[in-house]
DOFI-584139 format. One record per residue: residue in three letters; x negated, y, z negated of N, C-alpha, C, O in turn. Coordinates in steps of 0.02 Angstrom, whole numbers, plus 32768, in hexadecimal, padded with zeros to 4 digits. Layout:
DOFI-584139
(node ala (X Y Z) (X Y Z) (X Y Z) (X Y Z));
...
//
This chain:
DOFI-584139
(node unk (6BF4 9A0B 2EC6) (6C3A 9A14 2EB8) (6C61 9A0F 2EF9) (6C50 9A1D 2F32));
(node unk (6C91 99FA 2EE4) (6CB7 9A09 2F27) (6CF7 9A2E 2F3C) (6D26 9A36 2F14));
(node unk (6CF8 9A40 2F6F) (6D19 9A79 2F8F) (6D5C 9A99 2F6C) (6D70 9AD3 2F71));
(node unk (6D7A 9A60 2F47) (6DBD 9A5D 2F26) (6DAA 9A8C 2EDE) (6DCC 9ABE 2ED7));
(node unk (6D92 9A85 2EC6) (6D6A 9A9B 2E8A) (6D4F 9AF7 2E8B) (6D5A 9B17 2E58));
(node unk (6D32 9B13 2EBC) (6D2A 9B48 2ECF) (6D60 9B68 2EDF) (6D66 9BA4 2ED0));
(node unk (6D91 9B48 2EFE) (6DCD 9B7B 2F0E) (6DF9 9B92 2EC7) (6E24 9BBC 2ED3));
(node unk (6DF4 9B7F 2E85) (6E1C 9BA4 2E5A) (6DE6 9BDE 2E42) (6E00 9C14 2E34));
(node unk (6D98 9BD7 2E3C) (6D7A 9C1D 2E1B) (6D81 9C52 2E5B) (6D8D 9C8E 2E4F));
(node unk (6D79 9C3A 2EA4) (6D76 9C68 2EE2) (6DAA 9C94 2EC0) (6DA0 9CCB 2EA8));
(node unk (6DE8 9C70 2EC3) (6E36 9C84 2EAB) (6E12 9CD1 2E7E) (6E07 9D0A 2E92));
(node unk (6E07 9CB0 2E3D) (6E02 9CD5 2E0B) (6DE1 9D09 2E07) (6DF0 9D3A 2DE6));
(node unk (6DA4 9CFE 2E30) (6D71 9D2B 2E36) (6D83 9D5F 2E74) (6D61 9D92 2E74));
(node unk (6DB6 9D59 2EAA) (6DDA 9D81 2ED0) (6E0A 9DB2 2EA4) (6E09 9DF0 2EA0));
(node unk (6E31 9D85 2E86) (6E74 9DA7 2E72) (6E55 9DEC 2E2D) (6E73 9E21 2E23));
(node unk (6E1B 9DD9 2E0B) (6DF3 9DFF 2DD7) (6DE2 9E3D 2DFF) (6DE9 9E77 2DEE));
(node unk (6DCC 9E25 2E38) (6DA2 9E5E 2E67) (6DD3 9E89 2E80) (6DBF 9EC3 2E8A));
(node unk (6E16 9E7B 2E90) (6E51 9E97 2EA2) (6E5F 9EC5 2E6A) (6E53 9F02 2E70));
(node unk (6E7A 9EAA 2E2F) (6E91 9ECB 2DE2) (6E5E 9F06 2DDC) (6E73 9F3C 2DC8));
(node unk (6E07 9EFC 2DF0) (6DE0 9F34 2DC4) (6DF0 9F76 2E18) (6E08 9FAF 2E16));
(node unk (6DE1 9F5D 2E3F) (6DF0 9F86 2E79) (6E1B 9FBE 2E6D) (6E0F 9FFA 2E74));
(node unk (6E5E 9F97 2E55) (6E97 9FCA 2E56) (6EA4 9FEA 2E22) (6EC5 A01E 2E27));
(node unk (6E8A 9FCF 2DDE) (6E72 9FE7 2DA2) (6E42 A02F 2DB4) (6E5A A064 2DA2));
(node unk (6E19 A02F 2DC9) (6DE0 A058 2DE7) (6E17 A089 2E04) (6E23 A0B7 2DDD));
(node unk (6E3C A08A 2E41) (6E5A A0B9 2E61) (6E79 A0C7 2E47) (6E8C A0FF 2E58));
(node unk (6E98 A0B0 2E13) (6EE4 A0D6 2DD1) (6EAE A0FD 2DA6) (6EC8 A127 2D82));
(node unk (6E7F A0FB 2DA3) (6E4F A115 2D83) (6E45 A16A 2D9D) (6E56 A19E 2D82));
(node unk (6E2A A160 2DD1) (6E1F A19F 2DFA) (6E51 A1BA 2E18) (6E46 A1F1 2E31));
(node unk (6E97 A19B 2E20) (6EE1 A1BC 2E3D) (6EFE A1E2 2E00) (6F1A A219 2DFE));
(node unk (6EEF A1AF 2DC4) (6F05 A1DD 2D8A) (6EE9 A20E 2D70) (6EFD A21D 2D38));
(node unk (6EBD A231 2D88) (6EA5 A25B 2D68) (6EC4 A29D 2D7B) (6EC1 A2D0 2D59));
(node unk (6EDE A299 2DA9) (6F15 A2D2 2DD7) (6F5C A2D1 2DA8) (6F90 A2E1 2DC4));
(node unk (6F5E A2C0 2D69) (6FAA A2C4 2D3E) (6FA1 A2DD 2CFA) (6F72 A2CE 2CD4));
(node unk (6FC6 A2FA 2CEF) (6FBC A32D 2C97) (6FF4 A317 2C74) (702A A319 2C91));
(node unk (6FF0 A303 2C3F) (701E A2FE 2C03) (7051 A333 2BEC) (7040 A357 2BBC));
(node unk (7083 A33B 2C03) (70AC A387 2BDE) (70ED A351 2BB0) (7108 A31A 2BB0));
(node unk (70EB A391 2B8E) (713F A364 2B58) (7160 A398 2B73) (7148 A3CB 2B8D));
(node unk (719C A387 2B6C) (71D5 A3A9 2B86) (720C A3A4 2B52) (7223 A36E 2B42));
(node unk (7220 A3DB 2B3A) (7260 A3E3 2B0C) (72AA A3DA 2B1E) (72BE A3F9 2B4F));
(node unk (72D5 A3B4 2AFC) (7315 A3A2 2B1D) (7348 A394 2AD6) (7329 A38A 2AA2));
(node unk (7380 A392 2AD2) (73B0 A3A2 2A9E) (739E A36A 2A97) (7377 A358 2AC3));
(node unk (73B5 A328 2A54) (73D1 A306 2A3D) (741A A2F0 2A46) (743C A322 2A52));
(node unk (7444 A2B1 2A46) (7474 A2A2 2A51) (7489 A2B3 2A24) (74C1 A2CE 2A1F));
(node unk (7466 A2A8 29FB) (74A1 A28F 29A3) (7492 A2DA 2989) (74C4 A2FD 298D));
(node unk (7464 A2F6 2974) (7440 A31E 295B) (7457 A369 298D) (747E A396 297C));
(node unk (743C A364 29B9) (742B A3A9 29DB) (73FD A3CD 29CD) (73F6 A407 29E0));
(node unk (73DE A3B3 29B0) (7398 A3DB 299F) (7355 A3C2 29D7) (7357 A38B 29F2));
(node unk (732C A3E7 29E0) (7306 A3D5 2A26) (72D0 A39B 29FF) (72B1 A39D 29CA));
(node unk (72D4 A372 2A2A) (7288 A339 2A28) (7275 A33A 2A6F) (729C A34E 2A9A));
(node unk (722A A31F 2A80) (7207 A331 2A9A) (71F1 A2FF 2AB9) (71CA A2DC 2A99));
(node unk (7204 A2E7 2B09) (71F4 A2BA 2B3D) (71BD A2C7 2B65) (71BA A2F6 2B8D));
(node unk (7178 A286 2B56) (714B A288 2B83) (715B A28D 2BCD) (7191 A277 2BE2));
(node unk (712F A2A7 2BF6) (7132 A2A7 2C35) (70DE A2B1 2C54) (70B3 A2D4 2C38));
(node unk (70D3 A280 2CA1) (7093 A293 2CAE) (70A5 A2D0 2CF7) (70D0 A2BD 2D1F));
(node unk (7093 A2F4 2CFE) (7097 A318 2D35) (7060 A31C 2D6C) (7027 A316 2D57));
(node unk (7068 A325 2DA5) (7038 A335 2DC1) (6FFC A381 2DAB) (7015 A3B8 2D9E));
(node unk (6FCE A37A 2DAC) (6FAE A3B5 2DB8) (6F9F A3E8 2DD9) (6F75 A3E4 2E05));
(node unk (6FBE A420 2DCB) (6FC3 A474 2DF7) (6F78 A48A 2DE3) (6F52 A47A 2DB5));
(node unk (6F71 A4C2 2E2B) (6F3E A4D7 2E36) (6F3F A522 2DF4) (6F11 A534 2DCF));
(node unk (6F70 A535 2DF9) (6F84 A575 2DD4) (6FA1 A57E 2D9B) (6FC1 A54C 2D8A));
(node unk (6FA3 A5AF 2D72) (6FDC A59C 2D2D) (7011 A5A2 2D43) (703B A57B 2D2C));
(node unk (7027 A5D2 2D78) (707B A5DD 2D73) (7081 A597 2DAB) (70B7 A579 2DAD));
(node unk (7043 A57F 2DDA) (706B A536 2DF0) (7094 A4FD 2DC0) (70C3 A4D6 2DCA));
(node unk (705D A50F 2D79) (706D A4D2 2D56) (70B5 A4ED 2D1C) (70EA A4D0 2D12));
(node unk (70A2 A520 2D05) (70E9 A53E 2CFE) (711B A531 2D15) (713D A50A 2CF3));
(node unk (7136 A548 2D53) (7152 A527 2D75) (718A A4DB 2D94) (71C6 A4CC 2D9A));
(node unk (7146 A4C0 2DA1) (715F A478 2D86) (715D A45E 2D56) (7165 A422 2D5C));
(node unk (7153 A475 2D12) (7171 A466 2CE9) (71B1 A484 2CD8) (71CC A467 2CA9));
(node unk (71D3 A4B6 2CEF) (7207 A4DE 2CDC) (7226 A4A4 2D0B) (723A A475 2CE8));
(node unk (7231 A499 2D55) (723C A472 2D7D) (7250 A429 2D5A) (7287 A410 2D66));
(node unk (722C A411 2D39) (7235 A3C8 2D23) (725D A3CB 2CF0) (727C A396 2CE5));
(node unk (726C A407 2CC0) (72A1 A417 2C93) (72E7 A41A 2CB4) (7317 A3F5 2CA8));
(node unk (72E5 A452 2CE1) (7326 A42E 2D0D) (7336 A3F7 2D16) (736E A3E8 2D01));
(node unk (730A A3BC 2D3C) (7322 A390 2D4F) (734E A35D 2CF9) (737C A334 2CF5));
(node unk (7334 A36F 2CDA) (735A A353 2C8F) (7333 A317 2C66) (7305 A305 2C8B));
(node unk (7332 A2FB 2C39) (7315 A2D6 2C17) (730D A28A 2C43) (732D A286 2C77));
(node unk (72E8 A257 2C2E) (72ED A235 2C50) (7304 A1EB 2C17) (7319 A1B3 2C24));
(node unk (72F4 A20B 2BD8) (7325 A1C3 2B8F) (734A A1D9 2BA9) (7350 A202 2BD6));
(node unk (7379 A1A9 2B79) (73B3 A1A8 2B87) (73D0 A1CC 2B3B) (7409 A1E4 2B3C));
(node unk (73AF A1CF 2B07) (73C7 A1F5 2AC5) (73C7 A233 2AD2) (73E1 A258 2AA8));
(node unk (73AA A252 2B0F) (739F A28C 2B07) (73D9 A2A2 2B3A) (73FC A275 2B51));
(node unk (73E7 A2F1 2B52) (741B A311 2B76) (73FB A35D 2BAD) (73DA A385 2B8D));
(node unk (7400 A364 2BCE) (73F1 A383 2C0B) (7423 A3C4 2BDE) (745C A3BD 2BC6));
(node unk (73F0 A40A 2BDD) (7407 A44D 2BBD) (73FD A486 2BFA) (73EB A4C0 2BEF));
(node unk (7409 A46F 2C31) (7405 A49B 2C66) (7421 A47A 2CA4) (740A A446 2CBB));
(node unk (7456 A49B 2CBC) (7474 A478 2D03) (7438 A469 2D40) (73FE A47E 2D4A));
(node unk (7470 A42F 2D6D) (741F A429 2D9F) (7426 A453 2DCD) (73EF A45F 2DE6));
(node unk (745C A478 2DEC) (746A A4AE 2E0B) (7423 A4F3 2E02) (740A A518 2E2D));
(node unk (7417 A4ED 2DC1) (73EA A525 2DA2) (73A7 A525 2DD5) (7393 A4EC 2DE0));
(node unk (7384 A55A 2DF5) (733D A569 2E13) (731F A586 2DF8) (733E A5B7 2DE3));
(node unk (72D6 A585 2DE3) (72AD A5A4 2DDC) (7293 A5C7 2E17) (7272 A5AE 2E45));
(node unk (72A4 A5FD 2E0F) (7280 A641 2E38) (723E A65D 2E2D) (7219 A66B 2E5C));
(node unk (7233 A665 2DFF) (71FE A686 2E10) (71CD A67E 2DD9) (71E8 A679 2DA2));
(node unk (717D A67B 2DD9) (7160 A667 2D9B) (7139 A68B 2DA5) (711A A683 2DD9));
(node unk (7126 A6C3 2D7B) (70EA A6EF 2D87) (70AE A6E5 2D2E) (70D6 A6CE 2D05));
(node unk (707D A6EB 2D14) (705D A6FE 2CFB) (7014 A742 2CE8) (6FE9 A754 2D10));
(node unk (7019 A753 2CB8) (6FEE A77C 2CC6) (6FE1 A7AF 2C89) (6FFE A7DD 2C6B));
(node unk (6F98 A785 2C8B) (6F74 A7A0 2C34) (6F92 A777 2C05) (6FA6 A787 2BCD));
(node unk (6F95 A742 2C22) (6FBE A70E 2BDA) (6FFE A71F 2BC0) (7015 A710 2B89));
(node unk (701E A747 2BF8) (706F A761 2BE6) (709B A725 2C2C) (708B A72C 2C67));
(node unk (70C6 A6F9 2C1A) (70E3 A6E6 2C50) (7114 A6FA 2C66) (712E A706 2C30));
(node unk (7142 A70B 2C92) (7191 A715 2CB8) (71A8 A6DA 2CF2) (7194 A6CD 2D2B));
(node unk (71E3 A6BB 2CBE) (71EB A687 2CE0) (723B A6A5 2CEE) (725B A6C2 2CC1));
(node unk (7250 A69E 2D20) (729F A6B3 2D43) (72B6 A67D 2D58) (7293 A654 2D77));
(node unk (72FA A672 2D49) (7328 A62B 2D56) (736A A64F 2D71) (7375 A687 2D59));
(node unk (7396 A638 2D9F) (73C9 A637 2DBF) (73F6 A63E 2D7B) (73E9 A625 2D45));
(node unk (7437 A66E 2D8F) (7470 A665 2D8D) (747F A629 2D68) (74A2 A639 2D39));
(node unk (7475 A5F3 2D69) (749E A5B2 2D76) (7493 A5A5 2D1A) (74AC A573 2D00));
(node unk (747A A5C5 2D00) (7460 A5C0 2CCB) (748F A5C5 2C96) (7495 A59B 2C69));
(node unk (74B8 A607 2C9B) (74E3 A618 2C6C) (7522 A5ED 2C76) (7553 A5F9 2C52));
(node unk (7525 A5B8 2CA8) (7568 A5A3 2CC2) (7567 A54C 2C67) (758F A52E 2C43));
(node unk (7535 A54F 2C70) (7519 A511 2C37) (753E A4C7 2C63) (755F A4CA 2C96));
(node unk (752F A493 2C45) (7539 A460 2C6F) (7581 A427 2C42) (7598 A429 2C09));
(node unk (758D A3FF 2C76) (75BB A3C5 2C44) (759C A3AE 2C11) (75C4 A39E 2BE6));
(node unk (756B A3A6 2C04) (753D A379 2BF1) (7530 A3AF 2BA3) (7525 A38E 2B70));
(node unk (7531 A3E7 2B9D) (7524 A3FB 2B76) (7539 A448 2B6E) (7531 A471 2B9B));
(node unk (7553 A456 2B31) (7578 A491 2B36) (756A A4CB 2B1C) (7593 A4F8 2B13));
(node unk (7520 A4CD 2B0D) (7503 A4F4 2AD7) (74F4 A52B 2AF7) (74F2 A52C 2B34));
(node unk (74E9 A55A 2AD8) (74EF A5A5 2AEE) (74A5 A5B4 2B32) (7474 A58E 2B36));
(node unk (74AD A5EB 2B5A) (7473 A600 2B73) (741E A60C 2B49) (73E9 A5F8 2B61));
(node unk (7423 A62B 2B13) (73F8 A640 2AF5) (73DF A5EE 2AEB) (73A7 A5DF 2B01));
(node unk (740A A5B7 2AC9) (73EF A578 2AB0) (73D8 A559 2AEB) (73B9 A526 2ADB));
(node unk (73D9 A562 2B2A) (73C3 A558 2B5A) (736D A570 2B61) (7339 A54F 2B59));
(node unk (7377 A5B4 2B73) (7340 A5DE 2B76) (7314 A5C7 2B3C) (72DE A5B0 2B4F));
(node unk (731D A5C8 2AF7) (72FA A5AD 2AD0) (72DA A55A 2ADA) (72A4 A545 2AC4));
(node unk (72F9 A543 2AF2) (72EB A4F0 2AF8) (72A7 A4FA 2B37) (726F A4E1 2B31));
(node unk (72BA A520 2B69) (728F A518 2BA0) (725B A557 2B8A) (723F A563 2BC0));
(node unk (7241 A582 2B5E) (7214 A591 2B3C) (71EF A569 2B12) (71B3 A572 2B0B));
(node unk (720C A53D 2AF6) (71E8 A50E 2AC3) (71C3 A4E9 2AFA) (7186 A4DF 2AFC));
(node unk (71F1 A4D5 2B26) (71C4 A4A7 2B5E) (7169 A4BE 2B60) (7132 A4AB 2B4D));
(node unk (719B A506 2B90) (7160 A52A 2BB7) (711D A54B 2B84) (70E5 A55C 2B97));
(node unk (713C A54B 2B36) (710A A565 2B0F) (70DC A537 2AF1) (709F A542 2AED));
(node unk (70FB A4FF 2AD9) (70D7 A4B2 2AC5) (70A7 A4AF 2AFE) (706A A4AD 2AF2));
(node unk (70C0 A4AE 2B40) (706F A488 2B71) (7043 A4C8 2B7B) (7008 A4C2 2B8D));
(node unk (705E A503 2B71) (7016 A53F 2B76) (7008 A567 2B51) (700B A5A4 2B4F));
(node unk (6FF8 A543 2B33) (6FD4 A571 2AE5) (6FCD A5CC 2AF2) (6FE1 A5FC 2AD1));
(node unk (6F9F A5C6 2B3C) (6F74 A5EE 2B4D) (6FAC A645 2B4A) (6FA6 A680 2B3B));
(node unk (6FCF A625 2B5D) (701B A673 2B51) (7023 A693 2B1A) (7035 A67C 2AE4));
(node unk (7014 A6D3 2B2B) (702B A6EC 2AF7) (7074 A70F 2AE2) (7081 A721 2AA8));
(node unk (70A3 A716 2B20) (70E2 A725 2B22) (70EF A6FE 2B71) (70C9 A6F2 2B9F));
(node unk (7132 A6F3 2B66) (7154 A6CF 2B91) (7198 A70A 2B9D) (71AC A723 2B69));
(node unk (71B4 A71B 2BCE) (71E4 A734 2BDC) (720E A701 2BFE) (71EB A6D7 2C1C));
(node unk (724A A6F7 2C03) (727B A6C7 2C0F) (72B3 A6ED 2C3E) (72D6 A70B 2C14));
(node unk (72CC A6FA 2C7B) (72DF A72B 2CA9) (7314 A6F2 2CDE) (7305 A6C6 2D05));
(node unk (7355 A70C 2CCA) (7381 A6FA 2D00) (73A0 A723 2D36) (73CA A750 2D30));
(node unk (7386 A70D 2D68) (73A1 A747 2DA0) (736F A768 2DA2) (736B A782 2DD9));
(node unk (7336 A77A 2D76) (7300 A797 2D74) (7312 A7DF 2D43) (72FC A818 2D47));
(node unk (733E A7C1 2D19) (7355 A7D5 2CE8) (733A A7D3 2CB5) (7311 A7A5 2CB5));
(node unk (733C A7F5 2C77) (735A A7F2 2C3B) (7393 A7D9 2C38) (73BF A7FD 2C50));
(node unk (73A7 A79D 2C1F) (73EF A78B 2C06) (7408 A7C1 2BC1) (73E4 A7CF 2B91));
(node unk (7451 A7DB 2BCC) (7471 A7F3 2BAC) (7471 A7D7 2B6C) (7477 A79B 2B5F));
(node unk (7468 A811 2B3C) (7462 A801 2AEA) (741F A7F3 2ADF) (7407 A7E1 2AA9));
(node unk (73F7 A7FF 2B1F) (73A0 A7E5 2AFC) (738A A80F 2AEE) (7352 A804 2AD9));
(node unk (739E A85E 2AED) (7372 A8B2 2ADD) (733E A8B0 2B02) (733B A889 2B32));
(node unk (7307 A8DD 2AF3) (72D8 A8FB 2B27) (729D A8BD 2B19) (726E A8B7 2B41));
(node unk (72A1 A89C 2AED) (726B A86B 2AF2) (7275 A82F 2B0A) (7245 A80D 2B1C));
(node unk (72AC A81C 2B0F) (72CD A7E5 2B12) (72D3 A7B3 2AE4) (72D1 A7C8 2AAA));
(node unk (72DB A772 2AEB) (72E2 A75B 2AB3) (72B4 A744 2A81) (7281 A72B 2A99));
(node unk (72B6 A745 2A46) (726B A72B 2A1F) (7279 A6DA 2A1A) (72A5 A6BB 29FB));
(node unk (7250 A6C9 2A3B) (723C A674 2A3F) (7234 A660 2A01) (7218 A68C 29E1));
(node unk (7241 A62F 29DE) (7237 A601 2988) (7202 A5E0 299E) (7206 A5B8 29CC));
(node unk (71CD A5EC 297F) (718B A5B9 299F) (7192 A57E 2951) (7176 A548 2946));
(node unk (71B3 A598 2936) (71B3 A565 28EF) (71BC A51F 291D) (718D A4F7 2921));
(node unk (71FD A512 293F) (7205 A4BB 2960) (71D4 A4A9 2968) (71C9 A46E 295D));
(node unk (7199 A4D9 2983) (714E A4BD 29B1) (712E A4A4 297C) (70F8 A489 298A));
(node unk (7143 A4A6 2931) (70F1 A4A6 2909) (70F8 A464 28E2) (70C9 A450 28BE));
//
């Protein structure tokens, strides 16, 4: 054969060897990412539907807690859907313990955003559905602004609707 002839399988047989290579390393890079859905109003509706997301992987529950409370801030990423928490809002503090969680959010919470005008509680509820959909493992979630009880929640605080989850 001649020389002309070898240079399109070289081609092919390089560029294959390239594709499985990096195939291979998306392989083993991905294994460091978890699937969470994330709850977010509806445009039309207002009722919450539920946006995939891959996250990185935390060492801890309240790491992954956390950034998932974190990625709820930052707001939906459709476009049908609507951001139910200002970006001003921080997560402070994430503790767990005995399958009871306390998650505390800033101030910025009760201020509600342009974007959406729905009450605090419909807030707090939206980012429970989040946080309760990806961890089964909870058995109460406390929800704490300022490291609060929000006003009107009584000594238990608020009772979460796990019905959306089912």
């Amino acid at each position: 054969m001649q020389p002309r002839e070898w240079k399109p399988l070289l081609i092919t047989t390089g560029l294959f060897l390239v594709i499985l290579g990096v195939s291979a390393l998306l392989f083993v890079v991905g294994a460091n990412w978890k699937r969470r859905v994330l709850f977010f109003p509806d445009l039309e509706s207002g009722q919450l539907a539920g946006e995939t997301r891959f996250l990185p992987r935390r060492a801890t529950l309240e790491e992954r807690i956390r950034l998932l409370a974190e990625e709820a801030v930052l707001g939906p990423s459709l476009p049908m859907l609507r951001r139910y928490m200002p970006k001003e809002l921080e997560v402070q503090s994430v503790m767990v313990r005995q399958g009871v969680a306390y998650v505390s959010v800033s101030r910025h919470l009760l201020q509600g955003t342009e974007q959406y005008r729905g009450t605090a509680e419909e807030a707090l509820q939206a980012l429970a559905n989040t946080i309760l959909y990806n961890f089964h493992r909870l058995r109460r979630l406390y929800l704490l602004v300022d490291g609060q009880l929000p006003s009107g929640a009584g000594e238990e605080g608020f009772r979460f609707d796990m019905k959306a989850l089912r």
